[in-house]
C-alpha positions as CSV (number, residue, x, y, z in Angstrom):
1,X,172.2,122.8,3.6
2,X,169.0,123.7,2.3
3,X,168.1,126.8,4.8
4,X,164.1,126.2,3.7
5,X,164.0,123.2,5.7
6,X,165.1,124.9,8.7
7,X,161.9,127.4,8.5
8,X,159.2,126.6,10.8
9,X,155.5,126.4,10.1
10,X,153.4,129.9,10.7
11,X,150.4,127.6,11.3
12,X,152.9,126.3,14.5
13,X,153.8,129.5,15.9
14,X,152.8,130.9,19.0
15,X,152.0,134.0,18.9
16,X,149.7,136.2,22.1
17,X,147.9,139.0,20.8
18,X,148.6,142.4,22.5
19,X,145.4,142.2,24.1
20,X,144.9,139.5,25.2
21,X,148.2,139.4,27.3
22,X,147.6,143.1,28.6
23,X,144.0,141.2,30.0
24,X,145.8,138.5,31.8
25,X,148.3,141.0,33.8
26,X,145.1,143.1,34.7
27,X,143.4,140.0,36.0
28,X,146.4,138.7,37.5
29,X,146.8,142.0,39.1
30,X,143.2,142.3,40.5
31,X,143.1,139.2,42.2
32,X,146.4,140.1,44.1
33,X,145.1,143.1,44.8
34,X,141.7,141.4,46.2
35,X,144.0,138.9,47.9
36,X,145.7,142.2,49.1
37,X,142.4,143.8,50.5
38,X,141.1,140.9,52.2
39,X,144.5,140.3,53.9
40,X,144.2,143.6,55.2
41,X,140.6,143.7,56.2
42,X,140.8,140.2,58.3
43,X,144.0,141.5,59.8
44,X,143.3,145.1,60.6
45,X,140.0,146.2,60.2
46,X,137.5,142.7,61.1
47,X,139.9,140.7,63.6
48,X,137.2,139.4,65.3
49,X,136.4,136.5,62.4
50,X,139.8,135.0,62.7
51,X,140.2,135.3,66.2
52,X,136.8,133.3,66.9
53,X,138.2,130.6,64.4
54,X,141.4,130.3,66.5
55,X,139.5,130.1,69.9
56,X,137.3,127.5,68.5
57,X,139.8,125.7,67.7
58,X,142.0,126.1,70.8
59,X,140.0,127.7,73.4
60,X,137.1,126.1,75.1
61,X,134.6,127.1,78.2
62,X,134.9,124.8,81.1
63,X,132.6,124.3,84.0
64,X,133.7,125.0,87.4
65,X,131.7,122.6,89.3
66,X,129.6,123.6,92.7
67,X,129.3,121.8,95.9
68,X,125.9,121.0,96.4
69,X,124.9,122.5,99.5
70,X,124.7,120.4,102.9
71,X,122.0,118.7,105.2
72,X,121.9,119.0,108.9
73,X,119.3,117.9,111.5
74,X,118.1,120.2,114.1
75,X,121.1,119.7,116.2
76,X,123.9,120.4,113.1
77,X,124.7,117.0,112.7
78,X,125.1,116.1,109.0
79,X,122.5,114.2,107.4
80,X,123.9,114.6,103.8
81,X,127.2,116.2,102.4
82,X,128.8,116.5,99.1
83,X,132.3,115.1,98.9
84,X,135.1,116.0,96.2
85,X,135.6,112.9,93.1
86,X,137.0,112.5,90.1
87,X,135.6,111.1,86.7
88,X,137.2,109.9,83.7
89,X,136.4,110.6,80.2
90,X,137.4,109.9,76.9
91,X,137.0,111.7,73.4
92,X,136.8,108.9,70.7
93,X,137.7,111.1,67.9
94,X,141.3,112.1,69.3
95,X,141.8,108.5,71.1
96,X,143.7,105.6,69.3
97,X,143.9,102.9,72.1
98,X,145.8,99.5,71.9
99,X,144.3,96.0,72.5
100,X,147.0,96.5,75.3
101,X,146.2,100.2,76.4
102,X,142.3,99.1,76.4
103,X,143.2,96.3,78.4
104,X,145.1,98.7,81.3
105,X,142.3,101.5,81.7
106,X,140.0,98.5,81.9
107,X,141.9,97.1,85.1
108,X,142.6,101.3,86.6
109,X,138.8,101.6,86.5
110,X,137.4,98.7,87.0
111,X,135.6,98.2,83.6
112,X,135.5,95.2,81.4
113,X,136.7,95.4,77.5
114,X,132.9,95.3,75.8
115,X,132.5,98.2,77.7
116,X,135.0,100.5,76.8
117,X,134.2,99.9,73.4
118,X,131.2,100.8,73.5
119,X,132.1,103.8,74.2
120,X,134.6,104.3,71.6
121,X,132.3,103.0,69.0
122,X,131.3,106.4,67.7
123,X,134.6,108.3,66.9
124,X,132.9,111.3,65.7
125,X,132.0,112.3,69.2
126,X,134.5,114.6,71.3
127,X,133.2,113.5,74.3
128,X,132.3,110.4,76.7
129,X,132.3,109.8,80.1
130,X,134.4,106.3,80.6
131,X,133.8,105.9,84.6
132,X,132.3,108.8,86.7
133,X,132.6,109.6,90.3
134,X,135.7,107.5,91.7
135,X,137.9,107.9,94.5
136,X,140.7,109.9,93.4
137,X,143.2,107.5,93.7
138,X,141.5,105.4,90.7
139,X,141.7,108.2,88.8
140,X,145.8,108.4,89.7
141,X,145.9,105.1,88.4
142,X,144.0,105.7,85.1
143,X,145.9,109.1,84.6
144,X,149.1,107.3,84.7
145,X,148.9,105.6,82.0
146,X,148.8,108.3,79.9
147,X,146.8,107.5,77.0
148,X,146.2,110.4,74.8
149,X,142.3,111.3,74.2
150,X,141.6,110.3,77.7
151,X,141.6,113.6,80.4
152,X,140.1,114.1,84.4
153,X,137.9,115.9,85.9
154,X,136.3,116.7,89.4
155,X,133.2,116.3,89.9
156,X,131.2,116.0,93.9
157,X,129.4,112.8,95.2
158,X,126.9,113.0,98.0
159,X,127.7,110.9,100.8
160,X,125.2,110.2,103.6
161,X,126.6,109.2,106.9
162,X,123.5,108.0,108.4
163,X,122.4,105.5,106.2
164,X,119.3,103.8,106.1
165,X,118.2,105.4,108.9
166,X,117.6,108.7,107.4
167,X,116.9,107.1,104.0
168,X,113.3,108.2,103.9
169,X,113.6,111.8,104.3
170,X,116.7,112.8,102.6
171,X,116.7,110.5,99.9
172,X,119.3,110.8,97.2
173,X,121.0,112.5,94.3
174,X,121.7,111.3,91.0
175,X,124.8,110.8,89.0
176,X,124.3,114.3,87.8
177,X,124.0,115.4,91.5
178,X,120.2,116.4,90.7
179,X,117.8,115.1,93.4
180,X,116.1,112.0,93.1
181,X,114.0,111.5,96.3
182,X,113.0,113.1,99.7
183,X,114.2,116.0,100.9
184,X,117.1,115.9,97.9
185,X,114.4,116.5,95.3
186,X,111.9,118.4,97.7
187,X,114.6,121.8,98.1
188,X,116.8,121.0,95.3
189,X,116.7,124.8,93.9
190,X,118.5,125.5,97.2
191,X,120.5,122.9,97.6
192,X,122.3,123.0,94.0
193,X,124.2,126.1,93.6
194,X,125.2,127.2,90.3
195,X,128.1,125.6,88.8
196,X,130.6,128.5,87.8
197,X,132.6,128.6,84.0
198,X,136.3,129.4,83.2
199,X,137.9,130.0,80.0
200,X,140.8,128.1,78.8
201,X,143.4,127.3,75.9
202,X,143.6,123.3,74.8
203,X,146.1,122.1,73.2
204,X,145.1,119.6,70.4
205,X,145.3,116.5,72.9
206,X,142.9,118.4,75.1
207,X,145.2,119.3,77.9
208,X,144.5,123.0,79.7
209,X,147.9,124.8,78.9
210,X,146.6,127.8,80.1
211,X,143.6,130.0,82.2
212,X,142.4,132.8,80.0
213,X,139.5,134.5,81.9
214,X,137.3,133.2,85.1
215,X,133.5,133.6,84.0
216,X,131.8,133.1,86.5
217,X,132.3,132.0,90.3
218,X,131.1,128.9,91.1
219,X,127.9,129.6,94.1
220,X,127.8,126.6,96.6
221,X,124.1,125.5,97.4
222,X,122.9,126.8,100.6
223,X,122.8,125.1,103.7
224,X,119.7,123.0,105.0
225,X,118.6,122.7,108.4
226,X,115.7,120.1,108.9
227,X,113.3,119.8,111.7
228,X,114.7,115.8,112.5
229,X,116.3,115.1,115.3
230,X,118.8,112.1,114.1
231,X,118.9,110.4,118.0
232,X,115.4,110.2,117.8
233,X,115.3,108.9,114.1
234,X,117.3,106.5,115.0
235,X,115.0,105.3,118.1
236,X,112.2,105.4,116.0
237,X,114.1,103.1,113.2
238,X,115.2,100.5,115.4
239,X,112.0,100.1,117.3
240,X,110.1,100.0,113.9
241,X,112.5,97.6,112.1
242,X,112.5,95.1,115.2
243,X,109.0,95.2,115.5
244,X,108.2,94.7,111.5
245,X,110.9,91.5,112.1
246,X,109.2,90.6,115.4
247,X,105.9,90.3,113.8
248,X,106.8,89.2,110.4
249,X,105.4,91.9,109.0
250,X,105.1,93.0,105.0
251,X,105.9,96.9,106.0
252,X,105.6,99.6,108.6
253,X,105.9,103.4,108.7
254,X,106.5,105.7,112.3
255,X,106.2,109.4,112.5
256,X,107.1,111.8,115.3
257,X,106.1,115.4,115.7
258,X,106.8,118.0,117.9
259,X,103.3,118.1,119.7
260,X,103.6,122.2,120.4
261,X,105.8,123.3,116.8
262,X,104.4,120.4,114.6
263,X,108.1,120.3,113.6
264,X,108.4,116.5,111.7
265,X,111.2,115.3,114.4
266,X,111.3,111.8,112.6
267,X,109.8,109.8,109.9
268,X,110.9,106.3,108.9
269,X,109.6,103.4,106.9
270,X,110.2,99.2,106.2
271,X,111.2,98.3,104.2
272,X,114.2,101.1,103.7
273,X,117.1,100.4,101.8
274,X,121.0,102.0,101.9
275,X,121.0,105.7,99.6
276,X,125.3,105.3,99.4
277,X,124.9,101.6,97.9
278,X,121.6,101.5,95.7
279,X,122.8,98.9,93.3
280,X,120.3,96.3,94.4
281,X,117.7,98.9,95.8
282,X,113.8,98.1,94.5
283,X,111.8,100.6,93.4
284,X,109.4,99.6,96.4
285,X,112.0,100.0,99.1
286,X,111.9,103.7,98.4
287,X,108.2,104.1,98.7
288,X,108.0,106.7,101.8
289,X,104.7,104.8,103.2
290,X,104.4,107.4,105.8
291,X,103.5,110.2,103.4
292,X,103.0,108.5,100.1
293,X,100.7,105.6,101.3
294,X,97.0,106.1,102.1
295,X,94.6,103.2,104.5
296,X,91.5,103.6,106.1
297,X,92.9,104.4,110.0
298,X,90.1,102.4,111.9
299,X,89.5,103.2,115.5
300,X,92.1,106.3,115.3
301,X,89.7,108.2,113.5
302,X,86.5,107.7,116.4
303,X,88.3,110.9,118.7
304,X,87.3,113.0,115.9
305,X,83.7,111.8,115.8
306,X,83.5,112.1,119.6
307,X,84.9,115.8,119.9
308,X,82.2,117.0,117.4
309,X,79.5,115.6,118.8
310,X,81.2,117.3,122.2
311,X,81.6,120.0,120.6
312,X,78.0,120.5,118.8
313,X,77.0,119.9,122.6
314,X,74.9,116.8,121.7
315,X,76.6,115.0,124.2
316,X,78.6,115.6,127.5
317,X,81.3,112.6,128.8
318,X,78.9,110.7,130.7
319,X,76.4,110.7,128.4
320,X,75.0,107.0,128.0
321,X,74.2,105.0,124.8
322,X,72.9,101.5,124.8
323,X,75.2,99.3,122.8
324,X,74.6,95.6,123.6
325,X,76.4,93.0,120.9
326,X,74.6,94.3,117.8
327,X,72.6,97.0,116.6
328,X,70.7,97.2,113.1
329,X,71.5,100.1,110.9
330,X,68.5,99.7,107.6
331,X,69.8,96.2,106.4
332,X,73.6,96.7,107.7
333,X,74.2,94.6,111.1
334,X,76.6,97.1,113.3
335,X,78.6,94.5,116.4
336,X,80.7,95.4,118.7
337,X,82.9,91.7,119.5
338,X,82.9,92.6,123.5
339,X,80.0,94.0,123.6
340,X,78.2,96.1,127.1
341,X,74.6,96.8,127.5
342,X,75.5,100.2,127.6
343,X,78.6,102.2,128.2
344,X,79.2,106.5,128.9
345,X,81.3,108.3,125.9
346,X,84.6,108.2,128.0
347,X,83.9,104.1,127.9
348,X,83.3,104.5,124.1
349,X,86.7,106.1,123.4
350,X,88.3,104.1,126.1
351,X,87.0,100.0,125.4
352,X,86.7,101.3,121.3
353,X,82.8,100.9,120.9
354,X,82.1,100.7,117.2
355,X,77.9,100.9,117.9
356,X,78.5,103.8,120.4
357,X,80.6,105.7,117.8
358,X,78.0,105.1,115.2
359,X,74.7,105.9,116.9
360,X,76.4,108.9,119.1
361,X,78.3,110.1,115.0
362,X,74.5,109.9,113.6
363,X,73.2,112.0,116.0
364,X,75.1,114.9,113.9
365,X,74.2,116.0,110.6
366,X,76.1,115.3,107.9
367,X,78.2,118.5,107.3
368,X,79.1,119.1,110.6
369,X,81.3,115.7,110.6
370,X,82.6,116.6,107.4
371,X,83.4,120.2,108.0
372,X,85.5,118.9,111.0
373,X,87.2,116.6,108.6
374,X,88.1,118.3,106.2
375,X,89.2,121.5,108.4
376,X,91.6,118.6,110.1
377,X,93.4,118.5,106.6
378,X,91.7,114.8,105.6
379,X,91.2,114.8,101.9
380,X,93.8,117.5,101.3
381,X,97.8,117.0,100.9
382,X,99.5,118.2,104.2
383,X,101.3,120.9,102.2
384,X,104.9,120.0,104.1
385,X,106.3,120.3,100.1
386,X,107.3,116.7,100.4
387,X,107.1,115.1,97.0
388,X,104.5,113.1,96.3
389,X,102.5,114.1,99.3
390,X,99.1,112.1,99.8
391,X,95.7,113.8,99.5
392,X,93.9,111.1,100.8
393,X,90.1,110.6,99.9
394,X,87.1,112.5,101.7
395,X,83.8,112.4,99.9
396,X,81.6,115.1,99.6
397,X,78.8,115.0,102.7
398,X,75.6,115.3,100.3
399,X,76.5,111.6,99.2
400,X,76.9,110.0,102.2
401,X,74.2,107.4,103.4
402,X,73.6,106.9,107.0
403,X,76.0,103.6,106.8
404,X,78.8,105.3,105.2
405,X,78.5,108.0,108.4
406,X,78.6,105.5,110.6
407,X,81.3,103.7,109.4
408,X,83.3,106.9,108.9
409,X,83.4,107.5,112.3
410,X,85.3,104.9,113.0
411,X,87.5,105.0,110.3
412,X,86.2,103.1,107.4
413,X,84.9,104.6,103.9
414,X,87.6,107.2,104.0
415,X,91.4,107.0,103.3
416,X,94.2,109.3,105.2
417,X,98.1,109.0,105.7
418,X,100.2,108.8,108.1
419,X,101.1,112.2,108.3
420,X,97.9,113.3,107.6
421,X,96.9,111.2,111.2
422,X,99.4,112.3,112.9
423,X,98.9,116.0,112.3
424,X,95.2,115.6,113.1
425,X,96.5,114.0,116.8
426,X,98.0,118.0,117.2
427,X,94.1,119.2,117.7
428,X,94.8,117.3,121.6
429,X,98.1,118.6,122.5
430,X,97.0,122.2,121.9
431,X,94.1,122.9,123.5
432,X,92.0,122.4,120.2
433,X,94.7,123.5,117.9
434,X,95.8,122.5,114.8
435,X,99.5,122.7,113.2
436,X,100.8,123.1,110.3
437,X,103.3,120.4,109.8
438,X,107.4,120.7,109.0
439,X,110.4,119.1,107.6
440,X,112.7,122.3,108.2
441,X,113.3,123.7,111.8
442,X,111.1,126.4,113.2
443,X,112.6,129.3,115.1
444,X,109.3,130.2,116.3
445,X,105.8,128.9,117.6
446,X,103.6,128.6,114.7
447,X,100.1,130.3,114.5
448,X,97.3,127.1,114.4
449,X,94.0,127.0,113.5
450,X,91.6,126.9,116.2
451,X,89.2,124.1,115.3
452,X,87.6,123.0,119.0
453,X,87.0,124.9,122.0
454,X,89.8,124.8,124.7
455,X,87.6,122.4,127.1
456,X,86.5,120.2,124.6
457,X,90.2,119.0,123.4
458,X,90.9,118.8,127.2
459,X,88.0,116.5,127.9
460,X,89.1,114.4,125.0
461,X,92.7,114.1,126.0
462,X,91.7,112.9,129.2
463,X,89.5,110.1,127.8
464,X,92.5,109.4,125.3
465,X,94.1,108.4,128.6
466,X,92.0,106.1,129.8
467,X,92.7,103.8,126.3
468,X,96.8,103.6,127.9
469,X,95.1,102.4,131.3
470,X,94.0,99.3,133.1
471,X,90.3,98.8,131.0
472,X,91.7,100.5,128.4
473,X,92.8,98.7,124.8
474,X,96.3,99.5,124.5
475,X,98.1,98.9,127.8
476,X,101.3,98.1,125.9
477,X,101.7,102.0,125.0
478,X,102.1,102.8,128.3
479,X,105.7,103.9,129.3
480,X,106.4,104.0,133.4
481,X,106.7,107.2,135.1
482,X,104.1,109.2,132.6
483,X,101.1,110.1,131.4
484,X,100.5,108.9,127.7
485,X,97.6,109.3,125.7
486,X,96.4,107.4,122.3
487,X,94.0,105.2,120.6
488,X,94.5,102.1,118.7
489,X,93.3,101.3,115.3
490,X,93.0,98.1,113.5
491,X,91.9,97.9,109.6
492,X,91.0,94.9,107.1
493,X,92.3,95.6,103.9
494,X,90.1,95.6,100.7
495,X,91.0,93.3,97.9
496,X,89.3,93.4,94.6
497,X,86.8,95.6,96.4
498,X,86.1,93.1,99.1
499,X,87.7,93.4,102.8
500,X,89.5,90.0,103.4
501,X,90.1,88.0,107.0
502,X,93.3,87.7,106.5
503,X,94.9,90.9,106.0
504,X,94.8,93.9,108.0
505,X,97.0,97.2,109.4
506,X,97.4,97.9,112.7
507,X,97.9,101.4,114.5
508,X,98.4,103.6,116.7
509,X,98.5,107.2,117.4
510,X,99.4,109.0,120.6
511,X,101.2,110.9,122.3
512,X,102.6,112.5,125.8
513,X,103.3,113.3,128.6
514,X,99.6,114.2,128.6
515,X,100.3,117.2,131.5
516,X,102.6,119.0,128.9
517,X,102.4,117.3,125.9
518,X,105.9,116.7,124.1
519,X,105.7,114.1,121.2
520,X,103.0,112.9,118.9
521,X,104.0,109.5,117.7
522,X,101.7,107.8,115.2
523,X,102.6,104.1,114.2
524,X,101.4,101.4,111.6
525,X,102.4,97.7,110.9
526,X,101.1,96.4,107.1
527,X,100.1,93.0,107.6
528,X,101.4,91.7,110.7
529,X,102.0,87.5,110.5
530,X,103.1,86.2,113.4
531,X,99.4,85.7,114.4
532,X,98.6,88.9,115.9
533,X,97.2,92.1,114.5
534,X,95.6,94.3,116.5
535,X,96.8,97.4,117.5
536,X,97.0,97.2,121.1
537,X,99.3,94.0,120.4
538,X,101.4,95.3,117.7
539,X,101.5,98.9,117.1
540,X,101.6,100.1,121.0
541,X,104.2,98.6,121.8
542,X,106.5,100.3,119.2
543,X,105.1,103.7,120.5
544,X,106.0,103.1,123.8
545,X,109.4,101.9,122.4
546,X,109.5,105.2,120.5
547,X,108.2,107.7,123.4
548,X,110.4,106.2,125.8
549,X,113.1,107.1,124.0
550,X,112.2,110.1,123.4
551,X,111.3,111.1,126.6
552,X,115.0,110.3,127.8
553,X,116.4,112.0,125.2
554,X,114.8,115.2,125.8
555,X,115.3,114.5,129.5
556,X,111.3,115.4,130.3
557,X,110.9,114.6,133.7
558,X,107.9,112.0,134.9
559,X,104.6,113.2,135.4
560,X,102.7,110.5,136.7
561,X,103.1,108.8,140.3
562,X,104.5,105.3,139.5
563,X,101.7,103.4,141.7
564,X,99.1,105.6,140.1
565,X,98.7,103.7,136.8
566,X,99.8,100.1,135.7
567,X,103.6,100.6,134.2
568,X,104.1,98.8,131.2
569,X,107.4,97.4,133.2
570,X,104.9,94.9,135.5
571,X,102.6,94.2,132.3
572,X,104.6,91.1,131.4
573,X,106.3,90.1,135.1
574,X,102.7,90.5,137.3
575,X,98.8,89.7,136.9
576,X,97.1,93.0,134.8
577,X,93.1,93.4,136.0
578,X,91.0,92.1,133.3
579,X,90.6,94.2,129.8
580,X,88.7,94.2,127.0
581,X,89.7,92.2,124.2
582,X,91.5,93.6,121.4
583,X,88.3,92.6,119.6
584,X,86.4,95.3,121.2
585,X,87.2,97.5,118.4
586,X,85.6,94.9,115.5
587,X,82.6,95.5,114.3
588,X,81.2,93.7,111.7
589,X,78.6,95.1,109.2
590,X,76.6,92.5,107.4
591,X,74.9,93.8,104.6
592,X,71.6,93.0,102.8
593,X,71.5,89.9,100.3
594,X,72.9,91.5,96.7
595,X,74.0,94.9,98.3
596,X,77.8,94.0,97.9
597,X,80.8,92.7,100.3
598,X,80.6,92.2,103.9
599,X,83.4,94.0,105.4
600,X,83.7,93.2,109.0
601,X,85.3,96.4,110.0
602,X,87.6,97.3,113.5
């Protein structure tokens, strides 16, 4: 054997310098030793990094949801109330569903296949609600499926067990239970709590396997007590919606206030629409016309005129003013449609003279009018906290022309609510008076602004009378057995800035019994079509609907001797003595060639 072939190469030796090998145990030695460190600072000196990882990863913060807070009417009754519901929802990035399993949570809740994958489009999310707010046996039949990625939880619903009939004032909630409308929206810092928070453990399929710490205690909202009385709301809601129907009407809108608190008592509107099933509500159907809407009230607004100029001492209730058919005002042509040669104030307020409202109004300056106005609330929002609470217009005094005076004394040139109108009617019922107005109950009589003297909103309730009267224009307000007080008020509407023929509003404001003043009831019908409009002929008759009701509901005993006064009982079974037409209250004002439209105005 030739031992020099066995020899291997130097060149293919391996051979580690000293050095370099006593380097490499060093560094290997350092980074263990780094390793080492770090090991023990996470572990024993700086737990908090890894234990925020972990609870990241298993520990989450859950709401504890809090029952809004009820709604009750003066009396305790619930008007709105939160009741316990479940919701489902899904986490796309955990949840791998079948054709098959799809299919079944589709039938459980009610949902069709596009939808559920719409929601499982993004997979990257944690988190989507699949169906919220069912009844909890739904949710039974969702849960039993047991699909992983797809978890409970409870959530409240509002409920409102009157309906319609209270839809106007309480509104509604959301799906977040955050409120929408009404009264919901108006106190919704009191009514919503705060929702509590709980810490938890998850396991990786999201289920709660156990309750680490209790956060904070869910607060319930607060209780609500509001100033409506639901009998009466009811009245007035069955009265209005029969009369809208009666007289094929586009809308209507009835308030009733306490006439010594100003407490709101009840408020409802046409059309109205059901707050527990709103899946083929309008936007319109929720429109609270009573305190949202504004018109120009027509002959409810001559009282005012006629108490200033009482008041200012200009006149007294027999003063006389020729009227005749016509009078000229510059180029504007004032008529009353029934006219006298000349009638007293009480026969102003009581047949509804237009040209006795306007020549007795003119004999005031300006500022006094508007002063009285405007201290009645008229061009400012009734501050009840409602939303979306009407201002109304009132112009300033310094631009009125002796026309626009006139014609603001009975209503025209000027625009006011419901509310606003029915507010103003307080000034009657309390000896010169007035109220603030309320949705919640008051424990208390409220301190009023004193606006006329004593004996002046005494002599004005007593010609307020007359209009319920035989002679008087609204003989269908009347209500047998008492004493009721008012004044009717028909309106043209203005289209494109012209007032049009065939289009008007009708009201009424009153109230009673007129010895000790209970209820103010104010009423309007949007354009009536069953051929008559006037509000002696549509709008009275719902008031005395309404205060008849609510008379015998508050069990106020008759004030009036049953012979004394025509009942509205023997209106339509006997012979009435003659009264004015309902036209009375039209005037029309014809103005000169070029000056603009020709409103005939009521």
């Amino acid at each position: 054997m030739n031992h020099a072939s066995t020899r291997v190469n130097p060149a293919l030796q391996l051979k580690l310098q000293g050095w370099r090998a006593r380097l490499l145990i060093i560094l290997l030695l350092t980074g263990f030793a780094t390793l080492a460190a770090r090991a023990f600072y996470l572990q024993g000196l700086n737990t908090e990094f890894l234990q925020a990882k972990g609870e990241a990863r298993f520990t989450r913060v859950v709401e504890m949801p809090a029952s809004r807070g009820p709604i009750l009417d003066r009396n305790g009754v619930p008007l709105a109330i939160s009741t316990p519901v479940e919701s489902i929802w899904i986490s796309p990035s955990e949840a791998e569903l079948t054709a098959d399993q799809k299919k079944q949570l589709g039938r459980a809740l009610g949902m069709e296949l596009k939808e559920i994958d719409a929601k499982l489009a993004d997979e990257d999310k944690t988190f989507v609600w699949l169906k919220r707010q069912i009844s909890p046996e739904q949710a039974a039949k969702a849960m039993a499926l047991k699909i992983p990625g797809v978890f409970q939880q409870r959530e409240f619903r509002r409920f409102y067990p009157q309906g319609e009939v209270m839809a106007h004032v309480i509104g509604f909630t959301g799906v977040d239970d955050n409120g929408q409308e009404g009264i919901e929206l108006a106190q919704q810092r009191q009514l919503a709590g705060q929702p509590g928070s709980r810490r938890v453990i998850k396991d990786r399929r999201g289920r709660i396997v156990e309750d680490i710490q209790h956060l904070r205690a869910p607060r319930d909202g607060s209780p609500l007590t509001l100033s409506i009385d639901h009998k009466l709301q009811y009245i007035a809601h069955k009265e209005l919606k029969d009369a809208v129907a009666a007289n094929r009407a586009k809308g209507g809108a009835a308030v009733v206030l306490d006439a010594q608190t100003g407490e709101v008592l009840a408020l409802v509107n046409q059309p109205d629409y059901n707050p527990n099933n709103r899946a083929t509500m309008k936007g319109g159907q929720t429109r609270n016309r009573s305190v949202t809407d504004v018109f120009e009230p027509g002959s409810t607004f001559k009282p005012f005129a006629v108490a200033a100029a009482l008041e200012a001492g200009t006149v007294k209730r027999d003063t006389l003013f020729q009227t005749g058919s016509t009078w000229q005002l510059g180029p504007n042509t004032i008529t009353d449609a029934h006219p006298r040669d000349a009638m007293t104030v009480a026969e102003i307020i009581q047949k509804s003279s237009n040209i006795g409202t306007a020549k007795l109004a003119l004999q005031l300056p300006a500022e006094k009018l508007w002063t009285l106005y405007s201290e009645l609330g008229f061009g400012t929002p009734p501050r009840t906290g409602f939303p979306g609470e009407a201002t109304g217009k009132l112009r300033a005094w310094k631009t009125w022309k002796p026309i626009e005076q006139a014609t603001m004394s009975y209503g025209y040139g000027l625009n006011v609510s419901l509310l606003q109108l029915a507010r103003a009617y307080t000034l009657f019922t309390n000896n010169g008076q007035l109220l603030p107005v309320t949705f919640q109950k008051r424990d208390s009589l409220p301190i009023g602004r004193q606006i006329l003297k004593p004996a002046t909103a005494e002599m004005m309730s007593a010609m307020l009378e007359t209009v319920v009267q035989p002679g008087g224009t609204a003989t269908k307000g009347q209500v047998p057995g008492y004493r009721l007080a008012g004044k009717t008020g028909t309106a043209r509407k203005l289209v494109n800035g012209r007032y049009v023929d065939d289009q008007h509003v009708a009201f009424f404001c009153g109230y009673g019994p007129v010895s000790d003043p209970r209820f103010i009831i104010a009423v309007s019908i949007d354009e009536p079509g069953a051929g008559k409009y006037y509000g002696g002929d549509v709008a009275a008759p719902v008031f005395a609907g309404i205060m008849a009701g609510a008379l015998r509901n508050a069990n106020v005993p008759p004030d009036a001797e049953t012979s004394g006064i025509l009942r509205r009982a023997t209106v339509d079974s006997a012979p009435s003595p003659p009264t004015p037409s309902p036209r009375a209250e039209l005037v029309s004002v014809q103005v000169a060639k070029g000056a603009g439209p020709s409103p005939r105005l009521r």
